[in-house]
C-alpha positions, -999 to +999 in steps of 0.1 A: +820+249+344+823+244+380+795+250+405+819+257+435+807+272+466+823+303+485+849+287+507+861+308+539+899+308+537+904+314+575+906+293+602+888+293+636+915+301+655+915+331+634+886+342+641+884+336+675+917+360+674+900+388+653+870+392+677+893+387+710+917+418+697+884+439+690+869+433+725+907+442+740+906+476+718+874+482+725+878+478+763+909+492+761+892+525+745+863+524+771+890+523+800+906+552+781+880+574+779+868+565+816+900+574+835+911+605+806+911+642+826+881+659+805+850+674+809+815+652+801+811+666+767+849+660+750+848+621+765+815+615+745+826+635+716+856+609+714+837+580+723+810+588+695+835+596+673+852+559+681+820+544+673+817+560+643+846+547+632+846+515+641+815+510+624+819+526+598+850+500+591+826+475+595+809+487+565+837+497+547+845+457+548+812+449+539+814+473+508+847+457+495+836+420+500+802+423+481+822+442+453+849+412+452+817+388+450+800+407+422+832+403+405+833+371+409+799+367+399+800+383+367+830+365+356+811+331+359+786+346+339+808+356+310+827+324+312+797+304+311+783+325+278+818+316+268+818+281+270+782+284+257+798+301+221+827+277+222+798+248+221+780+262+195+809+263+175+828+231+178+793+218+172+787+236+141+824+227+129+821+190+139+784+193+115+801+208+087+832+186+085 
């Protein structure tokens, strides 16, 4: 069985990309809402609903990693108690023959 730890898959330079494109949008969405032709109340209904939604995809990804990890996590464990039965049985086979 192996003990392998979680290994991020992107690179640096990736993430350093992700987190420059969300301060442009965000910025981007700030400037929007600062130089849009509305009344007080409809700019901060679309900037709280922005907010919203940004984090609620924050916690959407949050929700979809731990359930890919809990996956993961249970499928060691029933390939360990796997490997466990195979044991026990090619022991008990090699003790009979």
């Amino acid at each position: 069985m192996s003990s392998k730890k979680y290994e991020n898959s992107n690179t640096k330079a990736f993430g350093i990309l992700a987190w420059i494109s969300f301060g442009i949008a965000f910025a981007g969405m700030l400037l929007g809402l600062l130089y849009l032709e509305l009344d007080l109340f409809a700019k901060a209904f679309l900037a709280m609903t922005y907010l919203f939604s940004v984090s609620s995809c924050f916690v959407l990804a949050k929700v979809v990693r731990d359930k890919q990890e809990s996956a993961e996590l249970i499928n060691k464990i029933e390939n360990a108690k796997t490997e466990q039965l195979l044991s026990k049985y090619i022991s008990a086979d090699r003790e009979e023959h």
